[in-house]
Biopython code that builds the backbone (N, CA, C, O; Angstrom):
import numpy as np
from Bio.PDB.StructureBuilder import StructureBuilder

atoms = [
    (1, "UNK", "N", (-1.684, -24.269, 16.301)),
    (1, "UNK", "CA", (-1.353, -23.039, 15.613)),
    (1, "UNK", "C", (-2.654, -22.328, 15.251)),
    (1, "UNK", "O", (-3.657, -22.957, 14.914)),
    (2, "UNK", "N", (-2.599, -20.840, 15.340)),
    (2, "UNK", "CA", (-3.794, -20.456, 15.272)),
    (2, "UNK", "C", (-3.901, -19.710, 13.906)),
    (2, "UNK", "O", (-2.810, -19.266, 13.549)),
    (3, "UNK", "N", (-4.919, -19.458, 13.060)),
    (3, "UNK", "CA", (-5.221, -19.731, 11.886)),
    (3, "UNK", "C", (-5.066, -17.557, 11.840)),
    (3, "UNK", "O", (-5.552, -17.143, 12.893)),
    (4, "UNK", "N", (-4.823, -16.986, 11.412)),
    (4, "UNK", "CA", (-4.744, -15.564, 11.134)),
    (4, "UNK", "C", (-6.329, -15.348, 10.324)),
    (4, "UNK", "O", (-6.950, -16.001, 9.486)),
    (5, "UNK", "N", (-6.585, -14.040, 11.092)),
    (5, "UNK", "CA", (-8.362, -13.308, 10.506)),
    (5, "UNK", "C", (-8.196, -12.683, 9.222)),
    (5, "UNK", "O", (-9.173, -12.411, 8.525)),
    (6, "UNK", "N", (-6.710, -12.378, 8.781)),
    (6, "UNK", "CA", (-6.890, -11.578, 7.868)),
    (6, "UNK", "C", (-6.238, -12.310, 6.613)),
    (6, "UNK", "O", (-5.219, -12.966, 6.826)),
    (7, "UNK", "N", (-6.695, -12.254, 5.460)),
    (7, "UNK", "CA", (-6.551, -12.670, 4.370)),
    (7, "UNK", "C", (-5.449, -12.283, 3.719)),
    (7, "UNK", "O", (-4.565, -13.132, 3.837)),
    (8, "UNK", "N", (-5.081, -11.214, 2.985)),
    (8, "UNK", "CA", (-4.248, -10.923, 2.867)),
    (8, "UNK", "C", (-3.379, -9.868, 3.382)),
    (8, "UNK", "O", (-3.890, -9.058, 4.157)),
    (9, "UNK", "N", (-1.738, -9.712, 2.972)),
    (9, "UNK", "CA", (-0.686, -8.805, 4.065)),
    (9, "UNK", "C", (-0.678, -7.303, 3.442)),
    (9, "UNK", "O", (-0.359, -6.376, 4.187)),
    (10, "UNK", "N", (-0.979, -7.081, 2.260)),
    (10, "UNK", "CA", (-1.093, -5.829, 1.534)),
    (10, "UNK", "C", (-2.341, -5.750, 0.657)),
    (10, "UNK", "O", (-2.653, -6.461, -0.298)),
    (11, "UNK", "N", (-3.156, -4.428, 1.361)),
    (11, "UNK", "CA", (-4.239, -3.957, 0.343)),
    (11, "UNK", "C", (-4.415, -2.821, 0.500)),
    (11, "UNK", "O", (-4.519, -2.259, 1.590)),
    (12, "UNK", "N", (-4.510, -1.989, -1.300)),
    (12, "UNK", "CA", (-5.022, -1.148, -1.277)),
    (12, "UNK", "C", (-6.427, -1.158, -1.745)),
    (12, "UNK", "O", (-7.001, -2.101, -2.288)),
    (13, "UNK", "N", (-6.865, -0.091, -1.492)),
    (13, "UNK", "CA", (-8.498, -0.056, -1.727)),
    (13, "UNK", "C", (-8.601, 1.774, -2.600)),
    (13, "UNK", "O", (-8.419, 2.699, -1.808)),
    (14, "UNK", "N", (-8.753, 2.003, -3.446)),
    (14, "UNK", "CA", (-8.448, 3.004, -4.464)),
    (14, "UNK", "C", (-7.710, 3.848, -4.041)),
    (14, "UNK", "O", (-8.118, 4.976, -3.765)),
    (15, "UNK", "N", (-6.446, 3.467, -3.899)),
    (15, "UNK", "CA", (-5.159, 4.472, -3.605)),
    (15, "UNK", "C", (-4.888, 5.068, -4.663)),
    (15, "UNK", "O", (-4.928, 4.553, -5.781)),
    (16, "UNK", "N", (-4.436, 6.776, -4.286)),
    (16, "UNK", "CA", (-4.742, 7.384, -5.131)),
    (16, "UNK", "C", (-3.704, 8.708, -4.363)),
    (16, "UNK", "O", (-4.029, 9.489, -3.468)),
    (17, "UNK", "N", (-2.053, 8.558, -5.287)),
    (17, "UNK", "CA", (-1.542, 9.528, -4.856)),
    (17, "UNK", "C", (-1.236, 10.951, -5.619)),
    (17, "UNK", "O", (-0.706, 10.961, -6.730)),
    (18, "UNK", "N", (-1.619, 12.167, -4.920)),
    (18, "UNK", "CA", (-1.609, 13.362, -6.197)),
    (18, "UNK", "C", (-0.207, 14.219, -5.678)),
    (18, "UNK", "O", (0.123, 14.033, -4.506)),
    (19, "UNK", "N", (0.644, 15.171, -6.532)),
    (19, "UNK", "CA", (1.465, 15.380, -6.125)),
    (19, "UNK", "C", (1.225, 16.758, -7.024)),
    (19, "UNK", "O", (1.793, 16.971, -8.095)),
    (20, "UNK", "N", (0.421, 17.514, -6.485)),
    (20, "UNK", "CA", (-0.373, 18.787, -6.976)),
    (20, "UNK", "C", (-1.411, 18.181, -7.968)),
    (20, "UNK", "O", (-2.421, 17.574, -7.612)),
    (21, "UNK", "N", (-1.071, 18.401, -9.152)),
    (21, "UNK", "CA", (-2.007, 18.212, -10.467)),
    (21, "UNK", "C", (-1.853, 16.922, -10.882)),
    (21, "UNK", "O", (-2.787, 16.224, -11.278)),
    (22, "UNK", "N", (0.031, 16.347, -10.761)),
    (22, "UNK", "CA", (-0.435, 15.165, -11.112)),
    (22, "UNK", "C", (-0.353, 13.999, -10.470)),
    (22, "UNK", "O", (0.314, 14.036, -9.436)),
    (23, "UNK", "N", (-0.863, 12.893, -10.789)),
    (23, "UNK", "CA", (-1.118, 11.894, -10.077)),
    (23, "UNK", "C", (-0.258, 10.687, -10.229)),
    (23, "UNK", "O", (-0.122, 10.142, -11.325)),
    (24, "UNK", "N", (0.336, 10.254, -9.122)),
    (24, "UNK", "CA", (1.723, 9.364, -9.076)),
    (24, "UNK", "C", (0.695, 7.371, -9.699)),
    (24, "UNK", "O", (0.643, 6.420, -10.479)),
    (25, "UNK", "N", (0.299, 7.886, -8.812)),
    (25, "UNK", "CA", (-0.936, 6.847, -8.343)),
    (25, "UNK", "C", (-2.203, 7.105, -8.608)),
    (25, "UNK", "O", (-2.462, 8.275, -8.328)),
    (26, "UNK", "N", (-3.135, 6.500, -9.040)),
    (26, "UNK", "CA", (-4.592, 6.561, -9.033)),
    (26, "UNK", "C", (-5.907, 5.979, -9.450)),
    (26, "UNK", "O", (-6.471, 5.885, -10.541)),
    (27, "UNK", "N", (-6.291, 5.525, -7.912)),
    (27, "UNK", "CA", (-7.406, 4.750, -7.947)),
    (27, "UNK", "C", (-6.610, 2.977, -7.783)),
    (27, "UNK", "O", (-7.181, 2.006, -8.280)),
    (28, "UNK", "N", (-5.682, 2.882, -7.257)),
    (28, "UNK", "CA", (-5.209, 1.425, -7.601)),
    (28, "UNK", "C", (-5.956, 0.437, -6.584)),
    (28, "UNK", "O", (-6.598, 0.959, -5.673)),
    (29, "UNK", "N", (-5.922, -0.615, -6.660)),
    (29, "UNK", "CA", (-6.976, -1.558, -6.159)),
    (29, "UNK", "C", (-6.096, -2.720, -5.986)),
    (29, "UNK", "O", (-5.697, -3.301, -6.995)),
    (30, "UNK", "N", (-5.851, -3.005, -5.157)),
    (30, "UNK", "CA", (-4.386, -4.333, -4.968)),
    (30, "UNK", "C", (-4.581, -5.155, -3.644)),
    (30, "UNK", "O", (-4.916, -4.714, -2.545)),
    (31, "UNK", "N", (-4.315, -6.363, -3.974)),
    (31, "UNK", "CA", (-4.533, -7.680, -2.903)),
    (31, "UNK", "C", (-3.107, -8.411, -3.028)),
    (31, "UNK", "O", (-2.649, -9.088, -3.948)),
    (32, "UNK", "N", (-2.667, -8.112, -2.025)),
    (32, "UNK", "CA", (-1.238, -9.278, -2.154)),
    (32, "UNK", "C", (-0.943, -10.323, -0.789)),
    (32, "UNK", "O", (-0.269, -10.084, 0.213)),
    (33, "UNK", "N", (-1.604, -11.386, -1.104)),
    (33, "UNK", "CA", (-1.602, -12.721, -0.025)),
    (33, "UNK", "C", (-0.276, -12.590, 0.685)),
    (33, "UNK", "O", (0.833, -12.427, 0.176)),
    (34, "UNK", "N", (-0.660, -12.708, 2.183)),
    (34, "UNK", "CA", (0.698, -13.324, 2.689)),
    (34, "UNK", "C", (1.588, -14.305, 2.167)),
    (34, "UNK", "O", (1.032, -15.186, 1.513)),
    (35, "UNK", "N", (2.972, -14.394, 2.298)),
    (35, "UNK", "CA", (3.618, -15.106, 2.163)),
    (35, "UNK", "C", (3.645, -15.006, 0.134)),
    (35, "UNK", "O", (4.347, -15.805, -0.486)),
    (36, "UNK", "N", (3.109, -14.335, -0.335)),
    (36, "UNK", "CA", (3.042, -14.513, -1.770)),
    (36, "UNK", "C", (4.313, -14.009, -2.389)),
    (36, "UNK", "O", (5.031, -13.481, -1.539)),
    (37, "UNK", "N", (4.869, -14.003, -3.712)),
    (37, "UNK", "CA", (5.974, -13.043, -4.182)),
    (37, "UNK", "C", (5.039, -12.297, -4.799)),
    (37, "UNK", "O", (3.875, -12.688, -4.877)),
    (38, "UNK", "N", (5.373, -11.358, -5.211)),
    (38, "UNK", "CA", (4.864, -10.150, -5.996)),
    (38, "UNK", "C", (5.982, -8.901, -6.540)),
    (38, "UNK", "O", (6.836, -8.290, -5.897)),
    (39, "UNK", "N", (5.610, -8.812, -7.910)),
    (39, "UNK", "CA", (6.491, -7.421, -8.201)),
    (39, "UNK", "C", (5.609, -6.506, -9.190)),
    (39, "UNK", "O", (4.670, -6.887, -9.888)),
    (40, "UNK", "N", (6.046, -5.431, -9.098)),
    (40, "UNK", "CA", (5.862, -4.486, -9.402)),
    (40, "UNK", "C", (6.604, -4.431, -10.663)),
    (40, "UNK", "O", (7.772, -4.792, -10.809)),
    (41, "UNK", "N", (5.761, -3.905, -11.646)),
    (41, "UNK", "CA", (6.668, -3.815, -13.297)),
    (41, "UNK", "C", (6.031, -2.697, -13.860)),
    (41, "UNK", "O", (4.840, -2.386, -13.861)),
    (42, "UNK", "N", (7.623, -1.804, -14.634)),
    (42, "UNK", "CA", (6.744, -0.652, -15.059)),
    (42, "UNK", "C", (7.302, 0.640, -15.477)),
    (42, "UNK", "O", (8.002, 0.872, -14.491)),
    (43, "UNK", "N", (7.434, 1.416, -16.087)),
    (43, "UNK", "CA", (8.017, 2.552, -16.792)),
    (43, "UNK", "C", (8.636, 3.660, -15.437)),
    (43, "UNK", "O", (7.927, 3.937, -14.469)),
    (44, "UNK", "N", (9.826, 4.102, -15.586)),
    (44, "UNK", "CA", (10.386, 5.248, -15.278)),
    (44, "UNK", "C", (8.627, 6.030, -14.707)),
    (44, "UNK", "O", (7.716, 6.033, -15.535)),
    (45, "UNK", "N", (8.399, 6.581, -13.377)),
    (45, "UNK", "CA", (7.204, 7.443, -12.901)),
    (45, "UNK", "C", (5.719, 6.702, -13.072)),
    (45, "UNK", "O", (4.655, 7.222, -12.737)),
    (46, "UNK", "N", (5.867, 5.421, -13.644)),
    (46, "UNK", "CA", (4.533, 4.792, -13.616)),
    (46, "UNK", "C", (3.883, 4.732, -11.716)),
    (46, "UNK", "O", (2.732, 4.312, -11.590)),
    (47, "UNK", "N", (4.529, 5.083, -10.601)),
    (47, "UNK", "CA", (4.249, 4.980, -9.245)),
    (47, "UNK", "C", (4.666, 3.438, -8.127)),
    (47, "UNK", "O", (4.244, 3.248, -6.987)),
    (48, "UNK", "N", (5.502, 2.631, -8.849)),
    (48, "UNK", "CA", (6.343, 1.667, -8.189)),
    (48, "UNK", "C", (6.466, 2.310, -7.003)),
    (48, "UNK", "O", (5.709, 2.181, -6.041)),
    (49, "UNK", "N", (7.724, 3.219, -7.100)),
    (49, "UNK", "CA", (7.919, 3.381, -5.536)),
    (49, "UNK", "C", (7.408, 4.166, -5.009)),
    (49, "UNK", "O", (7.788, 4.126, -3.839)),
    (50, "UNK", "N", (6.384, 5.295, -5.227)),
    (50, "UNK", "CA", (5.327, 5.546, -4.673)),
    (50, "UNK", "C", (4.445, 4.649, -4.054)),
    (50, "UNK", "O", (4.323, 4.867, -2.848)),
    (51, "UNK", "N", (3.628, 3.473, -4.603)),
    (51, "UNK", "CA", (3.023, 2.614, -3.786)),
    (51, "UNK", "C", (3.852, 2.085, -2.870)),
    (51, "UNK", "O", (3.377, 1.956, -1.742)),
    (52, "UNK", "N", (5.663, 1.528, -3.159)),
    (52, "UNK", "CA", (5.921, 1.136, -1.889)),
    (52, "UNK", "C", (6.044, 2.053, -0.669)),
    (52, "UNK", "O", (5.859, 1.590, 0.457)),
    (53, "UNK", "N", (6.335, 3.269, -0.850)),
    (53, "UNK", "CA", (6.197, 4.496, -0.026)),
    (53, "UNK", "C", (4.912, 4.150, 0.801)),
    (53, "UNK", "O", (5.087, 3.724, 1.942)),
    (54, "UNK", "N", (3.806, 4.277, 0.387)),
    (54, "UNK", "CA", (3.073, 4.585, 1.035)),
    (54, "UNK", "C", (2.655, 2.832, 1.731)),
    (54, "UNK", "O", (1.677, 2.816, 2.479)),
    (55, "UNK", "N", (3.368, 1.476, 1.481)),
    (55, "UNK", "CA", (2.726, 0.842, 2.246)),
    (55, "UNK", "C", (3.667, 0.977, 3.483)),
    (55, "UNK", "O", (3.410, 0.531, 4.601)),
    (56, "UNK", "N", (4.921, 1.734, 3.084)),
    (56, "UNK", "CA", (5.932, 1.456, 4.361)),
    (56, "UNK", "C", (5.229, 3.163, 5.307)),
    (56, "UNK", "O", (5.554, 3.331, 6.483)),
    (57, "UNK", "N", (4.718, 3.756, 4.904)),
    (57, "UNK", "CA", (4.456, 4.953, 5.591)),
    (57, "UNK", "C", (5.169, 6.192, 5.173)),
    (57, "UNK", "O", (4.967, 7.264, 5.743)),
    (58, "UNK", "N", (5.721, 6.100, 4.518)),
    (58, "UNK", "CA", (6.854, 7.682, 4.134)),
    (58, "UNK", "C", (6.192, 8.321, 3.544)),
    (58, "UNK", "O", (6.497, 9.514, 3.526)),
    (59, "UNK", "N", (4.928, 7.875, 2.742)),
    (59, "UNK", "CA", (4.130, 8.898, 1.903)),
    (59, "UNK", "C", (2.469, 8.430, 2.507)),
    (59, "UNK", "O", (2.157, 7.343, 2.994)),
    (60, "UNK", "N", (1.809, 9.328, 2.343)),
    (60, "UNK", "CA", (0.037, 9.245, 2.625)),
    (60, "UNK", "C", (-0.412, 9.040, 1.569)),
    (60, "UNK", "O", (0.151, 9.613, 0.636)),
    (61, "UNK", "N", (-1.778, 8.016, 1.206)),
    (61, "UNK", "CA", (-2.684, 8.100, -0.084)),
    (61, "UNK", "C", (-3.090, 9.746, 0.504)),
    (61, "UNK", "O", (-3.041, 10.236, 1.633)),
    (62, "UNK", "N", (-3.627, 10.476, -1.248)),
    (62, "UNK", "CA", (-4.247, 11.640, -1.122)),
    (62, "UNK", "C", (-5.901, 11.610, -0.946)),
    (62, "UNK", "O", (-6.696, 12.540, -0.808)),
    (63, "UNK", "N", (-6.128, 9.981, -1.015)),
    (63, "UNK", "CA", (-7.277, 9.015, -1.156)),
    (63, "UNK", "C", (-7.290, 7.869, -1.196)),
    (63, "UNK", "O", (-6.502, 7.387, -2.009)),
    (64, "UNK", "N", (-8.144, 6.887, -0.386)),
    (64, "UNK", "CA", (-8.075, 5.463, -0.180)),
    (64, "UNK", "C", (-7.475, 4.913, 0.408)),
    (64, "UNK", "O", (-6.649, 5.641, 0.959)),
    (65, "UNK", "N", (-7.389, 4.035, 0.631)),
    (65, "UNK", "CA", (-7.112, 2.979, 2.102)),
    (65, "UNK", "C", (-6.100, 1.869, 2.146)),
    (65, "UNK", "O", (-5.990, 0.891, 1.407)),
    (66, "UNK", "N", (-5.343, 2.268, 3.249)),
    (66, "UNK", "CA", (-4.044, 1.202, 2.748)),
    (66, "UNK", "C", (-4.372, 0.474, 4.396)),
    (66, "UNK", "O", (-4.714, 1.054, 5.427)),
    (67, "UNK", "N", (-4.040, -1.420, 4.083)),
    (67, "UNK", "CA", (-4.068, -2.241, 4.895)),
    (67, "UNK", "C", (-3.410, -3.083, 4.629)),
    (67, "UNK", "O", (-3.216, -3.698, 3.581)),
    (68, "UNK", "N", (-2.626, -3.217, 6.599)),
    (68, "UNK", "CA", (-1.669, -4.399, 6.061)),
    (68, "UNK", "C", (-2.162, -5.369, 7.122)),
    (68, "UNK", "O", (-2.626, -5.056, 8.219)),
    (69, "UNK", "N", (-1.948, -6.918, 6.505)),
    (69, "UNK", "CA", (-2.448, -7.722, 7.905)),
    (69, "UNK", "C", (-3.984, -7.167, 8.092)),
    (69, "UNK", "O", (-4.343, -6.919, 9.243)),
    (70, "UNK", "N", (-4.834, -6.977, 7.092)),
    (70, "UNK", "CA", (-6.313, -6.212, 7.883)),
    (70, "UNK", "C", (-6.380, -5.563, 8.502)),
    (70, "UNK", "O", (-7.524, -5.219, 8.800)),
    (71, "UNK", "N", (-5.206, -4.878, 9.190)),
    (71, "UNK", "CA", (-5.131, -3.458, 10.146)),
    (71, "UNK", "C", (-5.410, -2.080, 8.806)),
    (71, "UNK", "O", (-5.249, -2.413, 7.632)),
    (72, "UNK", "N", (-5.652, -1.202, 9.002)),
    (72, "UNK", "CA", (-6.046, 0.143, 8.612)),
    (72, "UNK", "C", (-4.828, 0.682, 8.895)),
    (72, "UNK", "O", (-4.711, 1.036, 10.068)),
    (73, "UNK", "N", (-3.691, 0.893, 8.046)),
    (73, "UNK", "CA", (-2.372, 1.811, 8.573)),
    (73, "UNK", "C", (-2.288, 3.262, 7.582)),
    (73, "UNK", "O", (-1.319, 3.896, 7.164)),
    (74, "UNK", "N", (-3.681, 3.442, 7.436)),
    (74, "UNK", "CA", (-3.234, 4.441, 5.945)),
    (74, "UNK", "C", (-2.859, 5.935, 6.702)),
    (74, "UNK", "O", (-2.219, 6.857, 6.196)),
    (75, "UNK", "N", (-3.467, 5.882, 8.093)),
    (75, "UNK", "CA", (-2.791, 7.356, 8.718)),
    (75, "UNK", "C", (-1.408, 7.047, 9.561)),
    (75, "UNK", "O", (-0.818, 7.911, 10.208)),
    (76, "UNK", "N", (-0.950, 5.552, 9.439)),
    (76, "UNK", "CA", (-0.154, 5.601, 11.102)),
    (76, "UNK", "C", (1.681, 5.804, 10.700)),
    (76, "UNK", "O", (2.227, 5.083, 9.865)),
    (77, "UNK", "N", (2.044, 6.344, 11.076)),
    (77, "UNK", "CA", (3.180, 6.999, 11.059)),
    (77, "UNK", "C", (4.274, 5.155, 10.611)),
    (77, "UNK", "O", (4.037, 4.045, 11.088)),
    (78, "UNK", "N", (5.175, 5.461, 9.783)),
    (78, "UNK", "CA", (6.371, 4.256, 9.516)),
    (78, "UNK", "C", (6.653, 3.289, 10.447)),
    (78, "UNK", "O", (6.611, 2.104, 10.116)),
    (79, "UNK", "N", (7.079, 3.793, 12.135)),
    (79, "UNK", "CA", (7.241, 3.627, 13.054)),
    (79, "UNK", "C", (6.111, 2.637, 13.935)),
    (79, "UNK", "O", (6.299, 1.886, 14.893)),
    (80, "UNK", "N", (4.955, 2.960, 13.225)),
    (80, "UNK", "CA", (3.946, 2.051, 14.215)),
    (80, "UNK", "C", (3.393, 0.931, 13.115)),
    (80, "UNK", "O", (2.270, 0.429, 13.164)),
    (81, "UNK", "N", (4.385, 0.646, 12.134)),
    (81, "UNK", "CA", (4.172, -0.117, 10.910)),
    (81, "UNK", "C", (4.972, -1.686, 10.946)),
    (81, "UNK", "O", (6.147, -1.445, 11.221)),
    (82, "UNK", "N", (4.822, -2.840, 10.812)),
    (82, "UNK", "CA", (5.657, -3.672, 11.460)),
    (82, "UNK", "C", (5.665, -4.344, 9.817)),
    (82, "UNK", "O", (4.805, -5.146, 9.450)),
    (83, "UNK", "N", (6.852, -3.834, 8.880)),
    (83, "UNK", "CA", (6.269, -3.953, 7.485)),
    (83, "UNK", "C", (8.002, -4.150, 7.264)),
    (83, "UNK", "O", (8.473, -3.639, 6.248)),
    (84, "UNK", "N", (8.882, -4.842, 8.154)),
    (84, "UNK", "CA", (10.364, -5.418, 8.009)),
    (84, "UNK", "C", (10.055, -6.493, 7.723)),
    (84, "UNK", "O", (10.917, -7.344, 7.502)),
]
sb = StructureBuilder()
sb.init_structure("model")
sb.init_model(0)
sb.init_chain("A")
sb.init_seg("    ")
for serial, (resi, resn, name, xyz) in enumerate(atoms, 1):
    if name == "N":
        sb.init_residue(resn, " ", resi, " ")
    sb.init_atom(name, np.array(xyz, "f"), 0.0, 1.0, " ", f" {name:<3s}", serial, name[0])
structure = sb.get_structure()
């Protein structure tokens, strides 16, 4: 079995979503290991499903870098996202 290059399955690197003036998201900094559980906790507009938006592709950071598997998917359309 061959050992995977990339460390973890979700990272952002200062994601940062604006939605005119204000900001859904910003500056977030997140490592989530394969195979790990993880949740998200947090007030009515704190950006929950904004970050999941943007790791599935439906939304763009307005800034910073989203990677899944160590691939760079922060421009690639939902469709070229293997995030089922």
């Amino acid at each position: 079995m061959s050992t995977p290059t990339y460390q973890f399955a979700v990272v952002f690197e200062q994601v940062t979503r604006a939605f005119g003036e204000v900001k859904a998201v910003d500056a977030v900094d997140l490592k989530i290991r394969d195979g790990e559980f993880f949740t998200m906790l947090g007030p009515s507009g704190s950006g929950k499903t904004t970050c999941l938006r943007m790791i599935a592709g439906f939304d763009r950071p307005t800034a910073g870098k989203v990677f899944l598997h160590g691939a760079d998917v922060t421009a690639l359309p939902p469709y070229e996202r293997d995030v089922n």
